[in-house]
Backbone bond lengths (Angstrom), bond angles and torsions (degrees), N, CA, C in turn:
res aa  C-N    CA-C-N  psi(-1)  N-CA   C-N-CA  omega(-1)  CA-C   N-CA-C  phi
1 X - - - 1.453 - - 1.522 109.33 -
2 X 1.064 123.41 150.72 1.599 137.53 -172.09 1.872 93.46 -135.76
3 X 1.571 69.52 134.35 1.576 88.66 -179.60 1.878 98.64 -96.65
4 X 1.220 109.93 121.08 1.575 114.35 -176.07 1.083 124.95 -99.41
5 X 1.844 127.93 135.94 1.591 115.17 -174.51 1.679 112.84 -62.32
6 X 1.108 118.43 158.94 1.375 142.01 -157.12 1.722 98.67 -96.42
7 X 0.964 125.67 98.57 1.758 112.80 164.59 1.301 121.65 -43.59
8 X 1.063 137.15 134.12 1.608 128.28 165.83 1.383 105.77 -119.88
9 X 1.085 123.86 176.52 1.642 126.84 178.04 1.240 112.01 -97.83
10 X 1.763 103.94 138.96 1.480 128.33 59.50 1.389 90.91 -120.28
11 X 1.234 156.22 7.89 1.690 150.45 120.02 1.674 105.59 34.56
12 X 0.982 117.16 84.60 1.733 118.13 -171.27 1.499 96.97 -58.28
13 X 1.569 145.13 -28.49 1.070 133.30 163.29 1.695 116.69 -40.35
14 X 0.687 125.22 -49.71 1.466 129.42 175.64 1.875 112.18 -57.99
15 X 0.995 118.32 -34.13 1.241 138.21 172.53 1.848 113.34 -57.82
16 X 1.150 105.90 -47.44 1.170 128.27 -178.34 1.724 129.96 -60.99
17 X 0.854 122.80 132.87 1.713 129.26 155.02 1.462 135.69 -54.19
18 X 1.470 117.72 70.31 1.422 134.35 -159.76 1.648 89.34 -35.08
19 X 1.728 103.04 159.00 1.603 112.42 158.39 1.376 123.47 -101.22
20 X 1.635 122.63 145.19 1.500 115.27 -177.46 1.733 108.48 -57.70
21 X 1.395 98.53 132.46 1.284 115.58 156.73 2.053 121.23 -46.26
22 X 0.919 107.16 128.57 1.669 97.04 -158.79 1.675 83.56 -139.71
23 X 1.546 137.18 -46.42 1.420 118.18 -176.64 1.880 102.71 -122.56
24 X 1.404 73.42 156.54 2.017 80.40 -156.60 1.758 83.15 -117.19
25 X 1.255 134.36 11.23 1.164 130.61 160.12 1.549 134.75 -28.85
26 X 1.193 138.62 -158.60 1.485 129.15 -168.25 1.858 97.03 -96.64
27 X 1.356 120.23 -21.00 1.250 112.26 -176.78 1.694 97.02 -82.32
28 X 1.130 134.41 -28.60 1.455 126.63 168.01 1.781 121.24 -64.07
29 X 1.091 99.93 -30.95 1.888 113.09 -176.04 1.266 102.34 -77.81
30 X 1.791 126.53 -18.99 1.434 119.43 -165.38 1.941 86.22 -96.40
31 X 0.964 117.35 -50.33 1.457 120.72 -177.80 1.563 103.68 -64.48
32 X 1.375 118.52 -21.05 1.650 97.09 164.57 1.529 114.37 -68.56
33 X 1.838 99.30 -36.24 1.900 88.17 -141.37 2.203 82.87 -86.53
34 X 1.138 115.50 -2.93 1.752 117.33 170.95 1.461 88.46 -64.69
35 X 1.658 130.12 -80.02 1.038 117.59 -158.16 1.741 121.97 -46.67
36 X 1.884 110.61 -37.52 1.184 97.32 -174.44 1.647 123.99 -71.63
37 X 1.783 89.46 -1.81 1.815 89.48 -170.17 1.506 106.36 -82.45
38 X 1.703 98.35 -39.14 1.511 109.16 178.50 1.285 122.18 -46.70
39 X 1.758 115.74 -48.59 1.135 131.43 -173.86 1.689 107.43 -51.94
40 X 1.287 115.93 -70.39 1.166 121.48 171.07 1.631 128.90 -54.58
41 X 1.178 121.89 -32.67 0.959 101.66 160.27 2.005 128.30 -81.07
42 X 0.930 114.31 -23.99 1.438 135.65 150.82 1.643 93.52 -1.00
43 X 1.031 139.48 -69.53 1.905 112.72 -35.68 1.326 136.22 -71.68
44 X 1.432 121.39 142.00 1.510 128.87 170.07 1.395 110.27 -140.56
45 X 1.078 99.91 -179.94 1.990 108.37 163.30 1.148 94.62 -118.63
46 X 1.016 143.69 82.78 1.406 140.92 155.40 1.879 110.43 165.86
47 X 1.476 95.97 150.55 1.182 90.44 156.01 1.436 107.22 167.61
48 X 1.299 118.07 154.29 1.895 123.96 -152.01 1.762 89.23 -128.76
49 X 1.590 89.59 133.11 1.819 94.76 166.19 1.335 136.80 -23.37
50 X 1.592 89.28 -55.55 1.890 106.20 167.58 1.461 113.36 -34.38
51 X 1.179 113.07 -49.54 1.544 116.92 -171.56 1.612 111.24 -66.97
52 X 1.267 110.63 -22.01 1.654 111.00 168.33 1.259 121.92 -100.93
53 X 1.621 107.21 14.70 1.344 105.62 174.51 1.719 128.01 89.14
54 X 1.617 104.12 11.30 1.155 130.97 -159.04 2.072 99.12 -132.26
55 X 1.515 95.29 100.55 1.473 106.52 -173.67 1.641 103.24 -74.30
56 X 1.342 109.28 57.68 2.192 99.31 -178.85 1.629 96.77 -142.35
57 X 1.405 97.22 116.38 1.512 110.23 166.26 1.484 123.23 -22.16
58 X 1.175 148.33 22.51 1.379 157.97 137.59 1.849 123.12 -39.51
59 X 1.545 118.31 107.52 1.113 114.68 159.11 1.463 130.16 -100.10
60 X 1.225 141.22 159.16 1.132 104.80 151.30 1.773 109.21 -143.56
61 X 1.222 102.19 159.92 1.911 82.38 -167.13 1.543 100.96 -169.38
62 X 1.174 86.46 134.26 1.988 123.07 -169.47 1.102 99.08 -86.81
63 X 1.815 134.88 117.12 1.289 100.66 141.80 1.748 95.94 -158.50
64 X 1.411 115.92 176.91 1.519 105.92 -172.83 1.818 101.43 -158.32
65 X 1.245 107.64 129.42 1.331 132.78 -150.71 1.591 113.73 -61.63
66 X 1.775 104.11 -19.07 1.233 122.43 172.99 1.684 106.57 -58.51
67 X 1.424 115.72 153.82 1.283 119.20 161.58 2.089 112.79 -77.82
68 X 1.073 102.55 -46.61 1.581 124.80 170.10 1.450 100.51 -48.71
69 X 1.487 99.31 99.24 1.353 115.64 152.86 1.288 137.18 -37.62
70 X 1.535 121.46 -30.82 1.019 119.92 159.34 2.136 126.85 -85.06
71 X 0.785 101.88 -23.87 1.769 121.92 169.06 1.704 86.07 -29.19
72 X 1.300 95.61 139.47 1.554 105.97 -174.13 1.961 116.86 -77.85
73 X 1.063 126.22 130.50 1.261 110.80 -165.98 1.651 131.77 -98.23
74 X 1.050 126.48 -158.16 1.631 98.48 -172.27 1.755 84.78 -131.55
75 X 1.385 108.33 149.60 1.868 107.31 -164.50 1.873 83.66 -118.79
76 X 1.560 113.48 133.36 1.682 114.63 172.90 1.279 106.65 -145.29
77 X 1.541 87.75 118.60 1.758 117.82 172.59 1.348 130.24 -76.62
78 X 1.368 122.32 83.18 1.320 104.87 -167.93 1.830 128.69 -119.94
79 X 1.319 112.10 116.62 1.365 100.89 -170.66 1.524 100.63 -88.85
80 X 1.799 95.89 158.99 1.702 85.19 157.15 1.449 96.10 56.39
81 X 1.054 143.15 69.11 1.367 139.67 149.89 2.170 137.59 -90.60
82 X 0.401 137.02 144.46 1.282 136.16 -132.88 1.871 113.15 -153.76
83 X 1.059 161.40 99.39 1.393 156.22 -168.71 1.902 98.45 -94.54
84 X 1.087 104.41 125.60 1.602 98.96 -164.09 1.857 99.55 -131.30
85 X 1.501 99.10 3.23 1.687 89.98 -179.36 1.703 82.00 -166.95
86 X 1.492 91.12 152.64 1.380 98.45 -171.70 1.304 100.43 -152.18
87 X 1.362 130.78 175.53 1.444 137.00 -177.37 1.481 121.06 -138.03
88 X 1.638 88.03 73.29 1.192 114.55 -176.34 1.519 130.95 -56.21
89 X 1.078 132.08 4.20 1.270 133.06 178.82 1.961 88.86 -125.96
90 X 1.143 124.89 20.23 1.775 111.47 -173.56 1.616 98.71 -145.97
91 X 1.071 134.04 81.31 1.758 137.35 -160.91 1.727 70.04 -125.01
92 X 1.215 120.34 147.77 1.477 157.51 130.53 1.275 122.99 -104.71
93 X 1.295 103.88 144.81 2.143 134.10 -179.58 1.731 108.18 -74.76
94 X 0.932 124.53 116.31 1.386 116.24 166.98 1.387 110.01 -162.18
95 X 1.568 110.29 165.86 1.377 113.49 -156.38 1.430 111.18 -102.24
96 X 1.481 114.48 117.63 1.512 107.04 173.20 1.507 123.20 -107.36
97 X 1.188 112.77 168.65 1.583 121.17 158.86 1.270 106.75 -145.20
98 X 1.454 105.98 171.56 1.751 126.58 -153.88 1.393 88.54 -149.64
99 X 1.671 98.37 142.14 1.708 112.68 170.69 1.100 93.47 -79.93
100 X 1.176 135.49 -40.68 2.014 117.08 174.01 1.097 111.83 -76.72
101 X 0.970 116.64 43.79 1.537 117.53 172.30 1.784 110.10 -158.15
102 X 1.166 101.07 45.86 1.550 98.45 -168.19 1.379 114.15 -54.50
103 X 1.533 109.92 147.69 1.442 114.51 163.97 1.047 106.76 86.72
104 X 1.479 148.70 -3.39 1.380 140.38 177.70 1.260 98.67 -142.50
105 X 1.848 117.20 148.17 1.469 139.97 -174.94 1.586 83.47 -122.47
106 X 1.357 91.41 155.53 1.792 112.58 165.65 1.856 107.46 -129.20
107 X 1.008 125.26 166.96 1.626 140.54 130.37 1.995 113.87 -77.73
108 X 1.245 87.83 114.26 1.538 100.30 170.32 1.809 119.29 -143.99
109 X 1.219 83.27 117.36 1.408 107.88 159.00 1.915 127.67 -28.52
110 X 1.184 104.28 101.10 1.730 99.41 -171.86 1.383 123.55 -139.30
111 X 0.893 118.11 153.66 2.015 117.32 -174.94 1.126 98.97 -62.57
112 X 1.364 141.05 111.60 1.623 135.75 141.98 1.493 113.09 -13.11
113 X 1.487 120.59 -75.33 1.411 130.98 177.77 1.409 132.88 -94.80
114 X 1.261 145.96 108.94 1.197 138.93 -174.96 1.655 103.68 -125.75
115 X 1.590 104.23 174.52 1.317 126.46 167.57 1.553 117.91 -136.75
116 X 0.771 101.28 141.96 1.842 109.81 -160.43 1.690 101.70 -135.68
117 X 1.058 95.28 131.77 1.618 102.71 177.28 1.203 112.28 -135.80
118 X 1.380 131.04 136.52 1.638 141.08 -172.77 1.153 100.64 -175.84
119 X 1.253 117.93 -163.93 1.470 146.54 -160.25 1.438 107.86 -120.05
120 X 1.528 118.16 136.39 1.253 121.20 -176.84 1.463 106.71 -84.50
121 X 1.640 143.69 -161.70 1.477 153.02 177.95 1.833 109.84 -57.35
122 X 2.027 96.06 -31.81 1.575 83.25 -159.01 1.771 84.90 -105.53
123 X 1.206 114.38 34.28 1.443 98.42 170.14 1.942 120.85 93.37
124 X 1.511 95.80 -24.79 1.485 92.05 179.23 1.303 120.73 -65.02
125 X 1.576 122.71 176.93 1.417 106.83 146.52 1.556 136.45 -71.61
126 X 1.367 105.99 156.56 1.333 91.40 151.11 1.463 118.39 -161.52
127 X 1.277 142.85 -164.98 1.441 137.83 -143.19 1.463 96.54 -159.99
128 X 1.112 123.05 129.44 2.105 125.11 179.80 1.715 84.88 -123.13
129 X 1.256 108.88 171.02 1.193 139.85 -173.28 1.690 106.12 -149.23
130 X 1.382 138.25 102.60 1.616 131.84 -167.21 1.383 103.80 -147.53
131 X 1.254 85.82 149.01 1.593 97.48 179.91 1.676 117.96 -164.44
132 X 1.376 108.25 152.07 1.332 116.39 -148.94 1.721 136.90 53.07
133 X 1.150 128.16 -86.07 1.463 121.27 176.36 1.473 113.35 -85.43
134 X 1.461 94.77 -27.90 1.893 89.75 -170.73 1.672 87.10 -90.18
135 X 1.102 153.10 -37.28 1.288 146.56 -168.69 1.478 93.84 -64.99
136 X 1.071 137.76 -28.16 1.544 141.81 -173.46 1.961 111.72 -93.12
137 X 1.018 101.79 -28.68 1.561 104.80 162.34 1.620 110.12 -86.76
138 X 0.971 136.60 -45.56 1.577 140.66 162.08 1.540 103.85 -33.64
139 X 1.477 110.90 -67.28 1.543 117.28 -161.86 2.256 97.17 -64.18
140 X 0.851 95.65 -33.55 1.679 100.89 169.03 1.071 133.06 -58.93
141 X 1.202 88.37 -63.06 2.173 103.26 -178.33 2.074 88.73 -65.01
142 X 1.403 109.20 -61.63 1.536 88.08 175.30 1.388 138.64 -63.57
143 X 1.347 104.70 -3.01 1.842 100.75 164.03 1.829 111.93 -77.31
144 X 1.387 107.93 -25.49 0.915 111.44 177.83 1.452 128.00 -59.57
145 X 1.733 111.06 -26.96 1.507 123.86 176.33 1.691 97.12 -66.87
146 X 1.512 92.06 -50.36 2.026 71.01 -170.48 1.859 102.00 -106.26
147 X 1.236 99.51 65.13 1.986 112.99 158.53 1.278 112.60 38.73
148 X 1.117 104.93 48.27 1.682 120.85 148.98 0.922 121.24 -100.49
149 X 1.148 119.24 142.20 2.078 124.65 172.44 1.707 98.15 -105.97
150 X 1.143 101.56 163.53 1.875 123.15 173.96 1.668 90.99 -59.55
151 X 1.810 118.68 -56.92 1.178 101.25 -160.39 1.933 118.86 -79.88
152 X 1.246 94.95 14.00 1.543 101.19 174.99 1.806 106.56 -79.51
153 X 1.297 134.14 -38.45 1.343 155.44 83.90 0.980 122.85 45.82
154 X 1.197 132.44 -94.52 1.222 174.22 -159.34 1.558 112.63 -40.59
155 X 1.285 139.96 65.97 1.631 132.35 -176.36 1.559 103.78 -40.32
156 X 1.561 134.02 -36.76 1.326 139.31 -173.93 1.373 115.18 -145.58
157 X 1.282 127.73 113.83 1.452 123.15 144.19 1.604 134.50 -116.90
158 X 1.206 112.44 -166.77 1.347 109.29 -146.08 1.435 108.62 -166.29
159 X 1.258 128.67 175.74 1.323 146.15 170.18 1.692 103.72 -102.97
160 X 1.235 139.29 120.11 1.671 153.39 144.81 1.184 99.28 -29.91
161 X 1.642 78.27 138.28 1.790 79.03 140.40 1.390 111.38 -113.77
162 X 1.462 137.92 -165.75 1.658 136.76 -156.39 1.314 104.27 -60.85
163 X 1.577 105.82 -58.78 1.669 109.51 -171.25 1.359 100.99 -62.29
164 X 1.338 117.69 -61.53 1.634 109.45 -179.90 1.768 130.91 -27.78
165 X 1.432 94.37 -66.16 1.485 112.89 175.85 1.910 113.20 -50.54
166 X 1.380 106.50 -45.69 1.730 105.98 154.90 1.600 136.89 -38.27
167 X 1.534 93.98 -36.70 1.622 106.35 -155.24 2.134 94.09 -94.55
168 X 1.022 94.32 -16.69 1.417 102.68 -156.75 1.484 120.59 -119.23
169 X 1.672 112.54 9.84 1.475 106.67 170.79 1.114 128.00 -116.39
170 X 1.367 120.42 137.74 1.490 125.91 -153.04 1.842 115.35 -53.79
């Protein structure tokens, strides 16, 4: 595994309209298990191809419902991803940050509940069900396929401070 540099902006990759994932071959499995090393060491729970410089609808994102940092976490592979149900009358405010976006948090607006449908690593389908924080990293890492940032988003952003900027990047 190779740990890969991180794009940040103004990186016209980020700008861009990822392409569907179409072969799940050994050059796709090496760019998964980069992203999951990258991700984590980063650290974030999240993170979309774009950000490695790689224009293909690919997310992938860590996260676990516990507050306890150590609580074991749940790892999701998703190609080809898609939001197909949403909870439209229940959007919550919360504060994000992005490793391509260093140094600044926003408030953004997000569906409490979603459903997301794509393809897992080996190509199958599959179907998530999320809500609250992980429904809010989903709706992220997938703005990111089609070149949105948080602070495009964003009613307010800002500069962190240490603890902040920790608690809050993707």
């Amino acid at each position: 595994m190779t740990i890969r540099p991180i794009v940040t902006i103004p990186d016209a990759v980020l700008r861009r309209k990822a392409h569907k994932v179409t072969d799940f071959g050994k050059d796709f499995q090496t760019l998964v298990m980069d992203m999951v090393e990258t991700m984590r060491v980063a650290p974030g729970v999240g993170l979309a191809a774009p950000q490695v410089g790689v224009p293909m609808r690919l997310v992938v994102v860590e996260y676990g419902d516990d507050e306890d940092d150590d609580a074991p976490k749940k790892l999701y592979v998703m190609a080809n991803p898609e939001i197909v149900q949403v909870s439209e009358d229940d959007k919550v405010l919360g504060i994000e940050g992005c490793l391509s976006v260093p140094r600044l948090v926003g408030e953004v607006e997000r569906y409490h509940k979603i459903v997301i449908k794509g393809m897992n690593r080996l190509g199958k389908p599959v179907k998530i069900k999320a809500d609250g924080w992980l429904a809010r990293i989903f709706q992220h890492e997938i703005d990111h396929l089609e070149g949105v940032l948080f602070t495009d988003l964003a009613t307010r952003v800002w500069e962190p401070s240490k603890e902040e900027e920790a608690k809050y990047v993707d």
